[in-house]
N, C-alpha and C positions, 0 to 999 in steps of 0.2 A: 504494500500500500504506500503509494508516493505522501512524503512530507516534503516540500519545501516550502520551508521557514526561514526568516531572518530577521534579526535583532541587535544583530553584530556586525561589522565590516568581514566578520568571516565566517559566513556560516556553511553550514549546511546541508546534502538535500533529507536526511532522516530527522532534523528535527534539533540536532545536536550544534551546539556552541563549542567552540575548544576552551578547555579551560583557560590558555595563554588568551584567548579575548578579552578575559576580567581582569580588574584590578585586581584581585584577589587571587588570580593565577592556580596555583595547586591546589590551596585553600577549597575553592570552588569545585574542583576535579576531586576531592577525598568527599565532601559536604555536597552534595549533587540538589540539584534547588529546582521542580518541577512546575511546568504551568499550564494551564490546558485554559483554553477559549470555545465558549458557545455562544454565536452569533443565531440567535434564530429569529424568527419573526417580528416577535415582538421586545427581544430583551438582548443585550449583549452581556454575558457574565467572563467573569476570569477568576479562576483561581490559582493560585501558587502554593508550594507544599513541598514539604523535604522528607523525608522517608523516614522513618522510627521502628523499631521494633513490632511488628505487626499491624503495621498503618504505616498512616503519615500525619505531618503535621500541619496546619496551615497555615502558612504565614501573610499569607495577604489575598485581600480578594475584594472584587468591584461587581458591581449590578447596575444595569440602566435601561429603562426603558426607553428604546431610541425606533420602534413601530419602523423598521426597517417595510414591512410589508404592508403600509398606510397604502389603499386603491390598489393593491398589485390585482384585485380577484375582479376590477375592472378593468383595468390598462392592460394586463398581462405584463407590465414595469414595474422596476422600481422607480419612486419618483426621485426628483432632485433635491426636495428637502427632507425624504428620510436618509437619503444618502449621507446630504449633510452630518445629520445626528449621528448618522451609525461612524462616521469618521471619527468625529471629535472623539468620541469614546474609545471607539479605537486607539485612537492616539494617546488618551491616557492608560489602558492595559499595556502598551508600548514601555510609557515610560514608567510604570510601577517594574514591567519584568527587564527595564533593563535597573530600577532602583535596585533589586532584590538579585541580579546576577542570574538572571535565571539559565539554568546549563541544557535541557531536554524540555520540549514542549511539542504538544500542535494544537492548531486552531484551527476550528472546524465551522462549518455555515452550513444551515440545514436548507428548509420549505422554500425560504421566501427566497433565496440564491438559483435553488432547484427550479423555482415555476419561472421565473421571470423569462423573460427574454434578452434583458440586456444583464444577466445575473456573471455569467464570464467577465463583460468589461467591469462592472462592479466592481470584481473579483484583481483584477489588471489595474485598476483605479487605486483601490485601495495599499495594493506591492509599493503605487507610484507613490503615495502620497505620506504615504505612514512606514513602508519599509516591513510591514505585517505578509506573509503568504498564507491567504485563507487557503484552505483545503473545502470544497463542496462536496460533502459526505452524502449517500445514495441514504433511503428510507431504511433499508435493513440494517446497514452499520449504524443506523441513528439508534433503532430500536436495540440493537445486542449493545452500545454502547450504557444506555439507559438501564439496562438489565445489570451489566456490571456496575454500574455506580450504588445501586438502587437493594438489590438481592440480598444484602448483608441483613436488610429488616426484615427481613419473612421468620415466620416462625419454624425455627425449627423442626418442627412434631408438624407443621404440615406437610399435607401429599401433594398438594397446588394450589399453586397464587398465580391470578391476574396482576399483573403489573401494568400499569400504564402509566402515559408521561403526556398529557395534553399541554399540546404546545400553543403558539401562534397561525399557523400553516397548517399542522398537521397535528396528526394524536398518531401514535404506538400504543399498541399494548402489545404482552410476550405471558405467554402460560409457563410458568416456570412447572417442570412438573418433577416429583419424587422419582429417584432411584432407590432401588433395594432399601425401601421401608425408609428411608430419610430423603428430606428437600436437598438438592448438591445445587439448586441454582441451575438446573440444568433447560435452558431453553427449548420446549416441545414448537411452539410451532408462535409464530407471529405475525402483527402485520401493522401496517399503516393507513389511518385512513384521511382522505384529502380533504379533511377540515379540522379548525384549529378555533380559536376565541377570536383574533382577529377576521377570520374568514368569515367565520358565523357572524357575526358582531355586524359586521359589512353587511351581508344579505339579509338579514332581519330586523337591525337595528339592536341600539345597545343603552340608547337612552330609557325611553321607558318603554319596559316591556313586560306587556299585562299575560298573563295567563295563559292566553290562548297563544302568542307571540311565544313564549317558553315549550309551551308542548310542541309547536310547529319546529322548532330546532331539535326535540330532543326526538320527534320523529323522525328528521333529515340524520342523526344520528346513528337513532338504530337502521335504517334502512341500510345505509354505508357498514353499519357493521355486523350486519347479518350472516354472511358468507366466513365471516372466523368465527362468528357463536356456530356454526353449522360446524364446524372442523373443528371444536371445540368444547362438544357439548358437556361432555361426561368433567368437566374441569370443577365444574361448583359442585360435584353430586361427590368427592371425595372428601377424607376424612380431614377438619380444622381446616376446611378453604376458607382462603380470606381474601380481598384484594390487595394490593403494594401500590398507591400513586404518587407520583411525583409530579408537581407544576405550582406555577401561581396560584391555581385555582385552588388545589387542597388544601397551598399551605392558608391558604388565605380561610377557606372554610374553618380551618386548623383555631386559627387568631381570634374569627371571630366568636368560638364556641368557647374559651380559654376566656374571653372576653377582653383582651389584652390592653389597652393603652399606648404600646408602643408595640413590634413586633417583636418574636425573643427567639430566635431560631432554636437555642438550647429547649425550650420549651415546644417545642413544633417539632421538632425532626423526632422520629420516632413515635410517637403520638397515635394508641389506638381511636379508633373513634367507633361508637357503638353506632349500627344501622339508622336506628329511633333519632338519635342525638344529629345525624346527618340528616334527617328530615326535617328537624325542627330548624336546620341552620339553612337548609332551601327555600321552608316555609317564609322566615322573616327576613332575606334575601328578598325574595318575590315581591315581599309588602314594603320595601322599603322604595323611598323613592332615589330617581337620580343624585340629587343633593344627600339623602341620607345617608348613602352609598359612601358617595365623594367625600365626608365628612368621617366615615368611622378608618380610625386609626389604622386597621388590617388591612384597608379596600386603599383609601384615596382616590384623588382625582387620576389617576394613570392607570388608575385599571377602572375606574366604578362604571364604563360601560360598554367592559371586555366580561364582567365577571359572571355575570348573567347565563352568557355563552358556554364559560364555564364548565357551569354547573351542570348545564343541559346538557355537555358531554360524559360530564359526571354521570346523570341520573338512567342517561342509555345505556352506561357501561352496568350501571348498578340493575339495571331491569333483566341488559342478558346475563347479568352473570350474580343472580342475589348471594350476599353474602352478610350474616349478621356483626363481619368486623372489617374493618379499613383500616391500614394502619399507612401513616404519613410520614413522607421522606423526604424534607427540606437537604437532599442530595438528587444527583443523576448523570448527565453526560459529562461533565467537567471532571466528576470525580472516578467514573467508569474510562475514561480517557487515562487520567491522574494515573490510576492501577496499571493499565494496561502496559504503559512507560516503564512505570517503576520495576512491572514482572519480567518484560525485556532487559531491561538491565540486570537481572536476578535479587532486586528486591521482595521479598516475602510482605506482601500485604495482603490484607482482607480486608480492610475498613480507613474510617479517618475517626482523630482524632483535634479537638478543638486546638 
């Protein structure tokens, strides 16, 4: 799988910095400093992280809402001013991984790179302008990416988890299913489907949306996801199924059931949530309005009329696949990325640590 990446005046094309690039020279080369990029739809994340004894650690990490995929699902473009956003930010994941010396990375760009038309010069654009090489990852690497980040929260003692990861563009889910009487995290069968919160958001609208506007997306949902509940079926009928999600939208559900104030990842990442308890956080979701959204501390104005969309990818996945427990994963591609690096170099991980 091609990486070329650069950060350095020498990089390169697997992803690697030579140590002699840093100030820190050997230093750097013994102390290996990892960073992984998720450009997707609607968010561009970064994280960085060094390797510990059975994980890693993190040392730095940025989030922003920069709606790379504002009108793509009309124009079939990107436009010029989410371009803009998606740069700037870019340019500061730049300059944090060259703060931190970063030695092994890649950066990855999912849906909104994949559908466009003009997603390669983006792509061309951004090498020019930042010195960044996106890598445009196919739907299946996005989905098994997700699975490794994500898999470490399944239980144990189950026989299978849905996993999913609702994006901006698109949604994943992956059936993780049991070997010989224990979960290995072992991917049975997956898939993608071609809508996301900004998608959905776009074709139904995200300001206010009454009742009937909700069931109509979370119809266009299951429709799309019909043919993997068909390939799929026997996944909730084993023993301790549950589902695994990863995205905005959970953790957000996450925040507001927690009642939170401010958000608290420590508090969110891992977090069961009981079936009942996820009703009651759709129900007063639905009755709330635009402004009430945009005001509570979990939502704000950057998501409150993406979040709607959501949910209703949520409540399809939860129709074909009932499960009386959710448990939520304030992780996913950045840190499934994270791993994958660290195991190439013969680090032994299984998780992160704060």
């Amino acid at each position: 799988m091609t990486r070329v990446e650069t950060i350095s005046p020498a990089p390169l094309t697997d992803g690697t910095v030579p140590a002699s690039a840093h100030p820190q020279g050997r230093q750097a080369r013994t102390k290996p400093v990892y960073a992984a990029l998720d450009l997707g739809t609607n968010n561009c994340r970064l994280l960085i992280a060094r390797p510990v004894p059975g994980g890693f650690r993190i040392l730095d990490a940025f989030s922003r809402i920069v709606r790379l995929g504002e009108g793509l699902s009309g124009s079939g473009r990107l436009g010029e001013a989410a371009i803009a956003r998606t740069i700037a930010a870019l340019r500061i994941c730049r300059g944090k991984m060259e703060a931190r010396n970063v030695n092994r990375f890649r950066l990855i760009a999912t849906e909104a790179c994949r559908a466009a038309t003009n997603g390669a010069d983006f792509i061309h654009r951004v090498q020019h302008e930042t010195g960044l090489g996106l890598e445009i990852v196919d739907r299946e690497t996005e989905a098994h990416l997700a699975a490794a980040g994500c898999a470490a929260l399944a239980d144990p003692n189950a026989k299978g988890v849905v996993l999913f990861d609702i994006g901006g563009g698109s949604s994943e889910l992956v059936w993780l299913q049991a070997g010989a009487g224990e979960l290995r995290n072992r991917v049975a069968a997956w898939t993608s489907l071609p809508l996301g919160v900004v998608s959905l958001a776009e074709k139904h609208g995200g300001h206010q949306v009454t009742r009937a506007v909700f069931d109509a997306m979370v119809a266009e949902v299951e429709h799309e996801l019909r043919p993997f509940h068909t390939r799929v079926t026997d996944a909730a009928r084993c023993d301790n199924f549950h589902l695994l999600g990863t995205s905005g939208t959970v953790t957000t559900i996450a925040g507001v059931h927690l009642g939170l104030e401010r958000y608290d990842r420590r508090r969110v990442d891992g977090l069961w949530m009981e079936s009942g308890e996820i009703d009651d956080i759709l129900a007063a979701l639905l009755d709330m309005s635009y402004d009430q959204r945009a005001a509570n501390a979990c939502i704000g104005p950057e998501r409150a009329d993406l979040v709607l969309a959501g949910c209703a990818i949520l409540e399809a996945i939860r129709r074909a696949f009932p499960a009386r427990r959710l448990r939520i994963a304030d992780r996913g591609l950045r840190e499934g990325i994270l791993m994958d690096l660290m195991l190439e170099d013969g680090w032994r991980v299984n998780g992160a640590r704060s």
